[in-house]
C-alpha positions in Angstrom: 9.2 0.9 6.2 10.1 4.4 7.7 7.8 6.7 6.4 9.3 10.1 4.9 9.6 10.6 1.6 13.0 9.8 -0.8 13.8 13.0 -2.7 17.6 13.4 -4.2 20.0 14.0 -1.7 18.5 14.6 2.2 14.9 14.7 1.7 13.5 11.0 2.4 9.9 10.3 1.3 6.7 8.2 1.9 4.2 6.4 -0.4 5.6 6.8 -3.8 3.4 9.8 -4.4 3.9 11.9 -7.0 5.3 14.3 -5.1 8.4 13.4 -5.7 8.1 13.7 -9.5 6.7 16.4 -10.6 8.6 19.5 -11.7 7.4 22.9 -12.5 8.6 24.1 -15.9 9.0 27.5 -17.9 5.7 27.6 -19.4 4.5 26.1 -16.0 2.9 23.2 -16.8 2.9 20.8 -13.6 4.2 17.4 -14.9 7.0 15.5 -16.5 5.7 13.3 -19.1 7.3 11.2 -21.5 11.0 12.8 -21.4 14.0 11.0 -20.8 14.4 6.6 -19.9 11.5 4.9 -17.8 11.9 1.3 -17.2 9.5 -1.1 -18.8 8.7 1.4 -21.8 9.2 -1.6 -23.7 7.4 -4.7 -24.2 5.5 -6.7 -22.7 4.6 -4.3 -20.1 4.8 -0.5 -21.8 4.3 1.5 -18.7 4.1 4.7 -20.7 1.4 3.6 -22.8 -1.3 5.9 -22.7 -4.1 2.2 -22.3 -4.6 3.3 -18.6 -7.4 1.4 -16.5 -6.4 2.8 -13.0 -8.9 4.4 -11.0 -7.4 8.3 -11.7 -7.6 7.6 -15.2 -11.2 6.2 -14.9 -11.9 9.5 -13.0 -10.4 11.5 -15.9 -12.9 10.0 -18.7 -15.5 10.6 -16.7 -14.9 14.6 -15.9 -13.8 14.7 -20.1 -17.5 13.2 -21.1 -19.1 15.3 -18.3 -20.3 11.9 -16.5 -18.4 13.8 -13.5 -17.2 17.2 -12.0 -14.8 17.8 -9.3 -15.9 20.9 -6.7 -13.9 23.4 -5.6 -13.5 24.8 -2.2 -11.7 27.2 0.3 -11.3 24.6 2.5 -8.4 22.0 0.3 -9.5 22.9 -3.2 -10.7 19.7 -5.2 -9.4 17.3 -2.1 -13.1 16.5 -0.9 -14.8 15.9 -4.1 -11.5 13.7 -5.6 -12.1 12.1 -2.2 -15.8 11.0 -3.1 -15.3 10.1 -6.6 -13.0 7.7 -5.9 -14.4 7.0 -2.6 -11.6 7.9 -0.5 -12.8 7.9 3.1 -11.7 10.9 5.5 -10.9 9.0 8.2 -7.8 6.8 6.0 -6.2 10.6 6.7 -2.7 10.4 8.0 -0.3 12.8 8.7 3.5 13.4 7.7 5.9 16.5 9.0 9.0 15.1 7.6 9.8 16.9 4.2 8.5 15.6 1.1 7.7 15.9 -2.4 8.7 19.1 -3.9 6.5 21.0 -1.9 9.0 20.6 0.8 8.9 23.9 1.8 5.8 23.9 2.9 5.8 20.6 5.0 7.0 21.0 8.9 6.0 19.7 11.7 3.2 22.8 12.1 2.4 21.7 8.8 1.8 18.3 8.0 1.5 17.0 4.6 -1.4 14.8 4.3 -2.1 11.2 2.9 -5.6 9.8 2.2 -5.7 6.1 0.7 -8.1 3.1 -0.3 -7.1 -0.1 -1.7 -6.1 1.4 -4.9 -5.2 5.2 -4.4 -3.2 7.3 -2.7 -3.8 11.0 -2.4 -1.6 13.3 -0.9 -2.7 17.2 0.1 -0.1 19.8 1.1 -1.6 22.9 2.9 -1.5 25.8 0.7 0.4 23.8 -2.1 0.1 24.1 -5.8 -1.0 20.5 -6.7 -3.0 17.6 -5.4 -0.7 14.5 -5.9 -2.1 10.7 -6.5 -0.3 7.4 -7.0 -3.1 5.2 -8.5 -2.8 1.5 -9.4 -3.4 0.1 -13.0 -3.7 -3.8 -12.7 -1.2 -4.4 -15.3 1.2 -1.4 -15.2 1.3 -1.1 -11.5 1.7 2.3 -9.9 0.9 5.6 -12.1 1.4 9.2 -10.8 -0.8 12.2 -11.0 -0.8 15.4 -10.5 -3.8 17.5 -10.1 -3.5 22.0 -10.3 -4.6 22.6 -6.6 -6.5 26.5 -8.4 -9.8 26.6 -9.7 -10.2 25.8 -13.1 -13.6 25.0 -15.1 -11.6 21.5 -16.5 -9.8 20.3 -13.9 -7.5 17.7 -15.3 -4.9 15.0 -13.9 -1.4 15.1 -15.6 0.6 11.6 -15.7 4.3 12.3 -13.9 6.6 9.6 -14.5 9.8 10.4 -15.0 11.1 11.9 -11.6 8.8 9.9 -9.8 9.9 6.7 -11.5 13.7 7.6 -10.2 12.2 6.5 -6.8 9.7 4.4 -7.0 11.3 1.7 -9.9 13.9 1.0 -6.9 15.3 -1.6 -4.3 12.7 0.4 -2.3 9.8 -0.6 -4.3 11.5 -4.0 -5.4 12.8 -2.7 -8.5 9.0 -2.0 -10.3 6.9 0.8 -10.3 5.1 0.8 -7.1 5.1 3.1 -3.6 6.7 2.6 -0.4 6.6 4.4 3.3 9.8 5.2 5.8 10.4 6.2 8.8 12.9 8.9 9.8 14.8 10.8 12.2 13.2 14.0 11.7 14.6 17.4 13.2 12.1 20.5 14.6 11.9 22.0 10.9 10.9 18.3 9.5 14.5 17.4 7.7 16.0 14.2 8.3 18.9 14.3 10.9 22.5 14.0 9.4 23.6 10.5 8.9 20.9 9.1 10.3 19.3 5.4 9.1 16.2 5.5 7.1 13.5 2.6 7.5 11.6 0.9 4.6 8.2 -0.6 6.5 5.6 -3.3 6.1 3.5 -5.2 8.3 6.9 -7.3 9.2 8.9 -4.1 10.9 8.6 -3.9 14.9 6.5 -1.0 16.1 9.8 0.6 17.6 11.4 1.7 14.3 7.9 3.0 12.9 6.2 6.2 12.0 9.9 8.3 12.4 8.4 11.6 10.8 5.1 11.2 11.0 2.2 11.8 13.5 0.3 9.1 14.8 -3.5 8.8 17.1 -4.2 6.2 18.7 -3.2 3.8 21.6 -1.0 0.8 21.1 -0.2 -0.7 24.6 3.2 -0.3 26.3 4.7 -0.8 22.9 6.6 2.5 21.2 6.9 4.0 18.0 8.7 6.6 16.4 6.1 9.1 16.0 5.1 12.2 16.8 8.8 12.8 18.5 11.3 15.3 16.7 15.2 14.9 17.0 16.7 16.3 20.4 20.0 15.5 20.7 22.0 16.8 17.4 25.1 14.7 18.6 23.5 11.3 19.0 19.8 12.2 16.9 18.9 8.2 16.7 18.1 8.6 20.7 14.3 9.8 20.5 12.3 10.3 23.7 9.3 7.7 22.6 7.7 8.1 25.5 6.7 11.9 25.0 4.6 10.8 21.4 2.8 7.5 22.7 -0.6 6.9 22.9 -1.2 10.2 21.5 -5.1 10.5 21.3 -5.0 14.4 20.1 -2.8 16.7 17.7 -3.6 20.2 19.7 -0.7 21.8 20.6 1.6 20.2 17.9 -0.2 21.1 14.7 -3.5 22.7 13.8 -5.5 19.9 13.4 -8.4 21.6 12.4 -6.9 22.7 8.9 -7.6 19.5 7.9 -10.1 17.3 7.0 -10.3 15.1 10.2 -8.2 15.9 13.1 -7.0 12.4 13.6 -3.8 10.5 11.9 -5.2 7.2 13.0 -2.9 4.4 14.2 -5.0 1.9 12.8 -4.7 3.7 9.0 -0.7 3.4 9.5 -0.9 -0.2 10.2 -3.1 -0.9 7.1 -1.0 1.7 4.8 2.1 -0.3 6.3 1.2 -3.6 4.8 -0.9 -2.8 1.5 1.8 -0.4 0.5 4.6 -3.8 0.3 1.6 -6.4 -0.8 1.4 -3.9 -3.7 4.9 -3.9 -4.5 4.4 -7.9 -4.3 2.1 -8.4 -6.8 3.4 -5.9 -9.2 6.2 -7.7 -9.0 5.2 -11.5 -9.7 3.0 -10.5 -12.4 5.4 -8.3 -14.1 8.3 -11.0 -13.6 5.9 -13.7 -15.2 5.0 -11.5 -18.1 8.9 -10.5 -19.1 9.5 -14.5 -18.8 6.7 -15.2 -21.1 7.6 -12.4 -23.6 11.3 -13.2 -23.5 10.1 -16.8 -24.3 8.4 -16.4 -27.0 10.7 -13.2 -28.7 14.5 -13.9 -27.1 14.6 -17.5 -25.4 12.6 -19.6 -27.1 15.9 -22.3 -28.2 17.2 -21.9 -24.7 15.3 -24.3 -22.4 17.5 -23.5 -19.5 17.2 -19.4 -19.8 13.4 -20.5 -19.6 13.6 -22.4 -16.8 15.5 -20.0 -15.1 13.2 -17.4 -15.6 9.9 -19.2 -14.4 12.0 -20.0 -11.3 12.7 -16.3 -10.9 8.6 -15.7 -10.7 8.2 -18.4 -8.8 10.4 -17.3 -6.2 8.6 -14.0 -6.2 5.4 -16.1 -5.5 6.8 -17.7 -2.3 7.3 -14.4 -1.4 3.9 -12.6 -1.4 2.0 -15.7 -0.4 4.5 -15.3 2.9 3.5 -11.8 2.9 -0.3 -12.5 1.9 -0.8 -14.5 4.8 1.1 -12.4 6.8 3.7 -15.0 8.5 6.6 -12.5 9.0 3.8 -9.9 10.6 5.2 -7.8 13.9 3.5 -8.5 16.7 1.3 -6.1 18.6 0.4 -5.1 22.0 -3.2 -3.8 22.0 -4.1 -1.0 19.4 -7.0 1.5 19.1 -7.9 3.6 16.6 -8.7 7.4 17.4 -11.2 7.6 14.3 -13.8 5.7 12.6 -11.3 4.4 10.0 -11.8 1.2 11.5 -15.5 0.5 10.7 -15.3 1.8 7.5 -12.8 -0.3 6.3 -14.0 -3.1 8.2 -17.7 -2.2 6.7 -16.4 -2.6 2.8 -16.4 -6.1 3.3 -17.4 -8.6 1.5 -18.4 -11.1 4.2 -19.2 -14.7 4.4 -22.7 -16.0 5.6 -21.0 -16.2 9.2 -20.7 -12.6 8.8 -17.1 -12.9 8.6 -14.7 -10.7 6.6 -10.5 -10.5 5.2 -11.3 -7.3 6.8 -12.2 -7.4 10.1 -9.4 -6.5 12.4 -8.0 -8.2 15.8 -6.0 -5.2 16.8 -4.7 -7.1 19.9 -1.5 -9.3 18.9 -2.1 -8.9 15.2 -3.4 -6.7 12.4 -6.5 -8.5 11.4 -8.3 -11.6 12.7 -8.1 -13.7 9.7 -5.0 -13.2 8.4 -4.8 -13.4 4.5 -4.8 -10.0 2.6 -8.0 -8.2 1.4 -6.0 -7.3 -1.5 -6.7 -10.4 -2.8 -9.9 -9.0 -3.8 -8.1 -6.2 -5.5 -8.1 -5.5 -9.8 -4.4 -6.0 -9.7 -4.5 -9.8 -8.3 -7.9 -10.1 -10.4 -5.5 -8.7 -13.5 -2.1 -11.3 -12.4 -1.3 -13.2 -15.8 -3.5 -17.1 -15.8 -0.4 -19.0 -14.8 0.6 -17.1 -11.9 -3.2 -17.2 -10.6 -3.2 -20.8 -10.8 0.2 -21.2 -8.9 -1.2 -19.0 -6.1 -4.2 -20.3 -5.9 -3.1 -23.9 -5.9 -0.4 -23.2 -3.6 -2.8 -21.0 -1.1 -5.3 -24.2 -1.7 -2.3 -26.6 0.0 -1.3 -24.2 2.5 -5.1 -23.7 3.6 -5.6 -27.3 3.7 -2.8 -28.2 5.5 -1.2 -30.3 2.6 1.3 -27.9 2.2 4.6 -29.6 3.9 7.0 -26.5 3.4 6.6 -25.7 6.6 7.0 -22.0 5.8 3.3 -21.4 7.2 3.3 -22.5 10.7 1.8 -19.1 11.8 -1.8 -19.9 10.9 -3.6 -22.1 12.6 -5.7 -24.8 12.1 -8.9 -22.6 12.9 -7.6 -19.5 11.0 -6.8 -21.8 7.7 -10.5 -23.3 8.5 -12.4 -19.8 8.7 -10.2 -17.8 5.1 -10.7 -21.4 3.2 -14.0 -20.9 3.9 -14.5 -17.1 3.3 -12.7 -17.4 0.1 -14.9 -20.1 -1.1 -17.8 -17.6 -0.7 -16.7 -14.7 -1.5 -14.1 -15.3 -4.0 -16.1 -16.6 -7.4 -12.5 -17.0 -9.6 -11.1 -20.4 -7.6 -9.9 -23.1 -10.1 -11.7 -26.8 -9.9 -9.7 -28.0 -6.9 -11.0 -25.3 -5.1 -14.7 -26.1 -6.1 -14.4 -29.3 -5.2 -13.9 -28.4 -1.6 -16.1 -26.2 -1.6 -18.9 -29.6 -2.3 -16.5 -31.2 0.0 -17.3 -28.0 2.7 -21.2 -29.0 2.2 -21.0 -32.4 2.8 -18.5 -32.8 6.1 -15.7 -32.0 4.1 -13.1 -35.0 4.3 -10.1 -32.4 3.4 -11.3 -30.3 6.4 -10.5 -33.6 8.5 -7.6 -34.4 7.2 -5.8 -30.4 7.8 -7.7 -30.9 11.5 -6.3 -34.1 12.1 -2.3 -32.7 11.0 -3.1 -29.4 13.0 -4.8 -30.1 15.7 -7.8 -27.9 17.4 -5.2 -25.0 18.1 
């Protein structure tokens, strides 16, 4: 994906933050809320429902029954404390000049707009802007947007935005439900996107080259390039970008004032993991929301028409395929050596949970590949944990062949025979909700497991 953000017109955004949403009106209140057509008002899902469980909405309760308080300072306003309630860390910070949300105006490349994340939350903080703006994931509803009065008030609140927001981010982009998304783009020396220029959707699958257009990036990453830090030259031919003069940027001084913010890093290590949980977000929203519209329509609309069903659970199933591709990361870009510039990396790597071997979904590689064991931590994640019964047992039986090696597909070739050996047996310690086939491997595990043989013996010792 190339980050920037998509606002009407020329303005091409990031993350699905709120950003894009939110409108000021006459009385000046700073959210659209319930006007005009969302998609999936209706049954089953009722995104505009009010029945939130995401972790802004949590926060909310808590500052309404006094259980929490957000603190104000000179130096961001409530962006610290939201931080720490919802356990943000610092050093997720990364940095975007290309102009986004309607704060626009204040976004350049001297002042970068900055996004601060976690496995469920996005928060993004424009220097000297009115609002704080938050994309934060309910597990059934997917994305919800925020918006949060950047003055001092003695009851802060967060507004829902949906509709302007929803205009983007329920899009090809997003893959057509509610969800955020990052881009990379040809940015000129005020931060707009060059004229008639392409525009980049990443994940963990897009090459390095046609990353991070927009945005500034720490960090070293081998003799690889990206499309950071760099601003658009050549008016008549913008899509040639000396590379070479933003790699293995290890410092900001000189380009932006690093010190207005709250770390002075916009670590290359937080872009690769924003990269791929932003589309395995998308992923899961997506199966679960396809299985529950099959379900309802069922029941309410297709219950006589056998084929309409069977269509329909084909459609999910498909969608399936897809994210456990994506969840064990088969289409992922190689990499040529990467180091952080912050501690992002052992915190994130610290959350675990681990294994009694120490070992972790989160623990990184960093050399060819994003992480050493390579199957998503957001399968820890309330969103998987809230994926409708049947889907959950698909996936799980499906991951349970794949891991095993009884999968004949051959879709998965990428892991090998020790990487399916070491997740099968993470997951089987630190993932309690595995159906019966999976706990009978796990005996299996204890006692010389025969199904361990049998993947070694079709795999090899690679």
């Amino acid at each position: 994906m190339r980050k920037g953000w998509f606002i009407p017109a020329s303005v091409v955004a990031l993350l699905a933050l709120a950003a894009t949403c939110a409108t000021l009106g006459v009385h000046g209140q700073i959210a659209v809320h319930q006007q005009g057509y969302v998609p999936f008002t209706d049954a089953p899902i009722r995104y505009r429902d009010s029945d939130l469980n995401d972790p802004v909405a949590r926060l909310q309760k808590r500052l309404a029954d006094g259980s929490a308080r957000l603190e104000w300072n000179d130096r961001g306003g409530y962006l610290q404390s939201v931080l720490a309630q919802l356990h943000i860390p610092v050093s997720s910070q990364t940095l975007v000049f290309s102009k986004t949300s309607f704060q626009y105006k204040k976004i350049s490349p001297q002042s970068p707009r900055a996004l601060y994340f976690n496995d469920d939350v996005y928060v993004g903080f424009v220097k000297n802007g009115r609002v704080l703006e938050f994309v934060s994931f309910d597990p059934l509803k997917g994305a919800i947007f925020y918006l949060l009065n950047a003055q001092k008030s003695d009851h802060p609140t967060f507004e829902r935005a949906e509709l302007d927001c929803t205009q983007c981010h329920i899009s090809e982009a997003t893959r057509e439900v509610p969800d955020v998304f990052v881009r990379s783009v040809y940015p000129t020396s005020t931060g707009t996107i060059a004229n008639f220029t392409a525009t980049h959707v990443s994940g963990q699958e897009t090459p390095l080259p046609e990353r991070w257009g927009g945005w500034y990036v720490t960090g070293t990453h081998g003799s690889l390039r990206h499309m950071g830090n760099v601003l658009v030259t050549n008016p008549d031919n913008p899509e040639t970008l000396n590379t070479a003069a933003g790699a293995n940027l290890t410092s900001l001084d000189g380009r932006c004032d690093p010190a207005a913010y709250l770390s002075t890093q916009s670590d290359i290590v937080a872009h690769l993991v924003l990269d791929h949980q932003a589309q395995m977000h998308n992923l899961i929203t997506k199966t679960g929301f396809q299985q529950r519209i099959a379900a309802w329509d069922a029941t309410h609309k297709d219950a006589a028409n056998p084929t309409a069903q069977a269509q329909a659970q084909a459609t999910w199933q498909n969608s399936a395929e897809e994210l456990l591709q994506y969840l064990t990361f088969q289409n992922e870009a190689l990499l040529d050596g990467i180091t952080g510039s912050s501690s992002f990396a052992q915190e994130f790597a610290a959350l675990g949970p681990r294994d009694h071997n120490g070992r972790s979904l989160r623990d990184f590689d960093l050399h060819s590949r994003i992480f050493r064991y390579p199957l998503s931590y957001l399968i820890y994640s309330d969103e998987w944990d809230a994926l409708p019964f049947t889907v959950k047992l698909y996936l799980y039986h499906r991951l349970h062949q794949i891991l095993t090696g009884s999968d004949t597909s051959g879709k998965f070739t990428r892991l090998t025979a020790s990487q399916r050996q070491a997740i099968l047996e993470i997951l089987l310690e630190t993932k309690p909700e595995l159906p019966p086939e999976w706990k009978q491997n796990k005996a299996e595990l204890a006692h010389a497991s025969t199904a361990i043989q049998r993947w070694r013996a079709a795999f090899g010792t690679r």
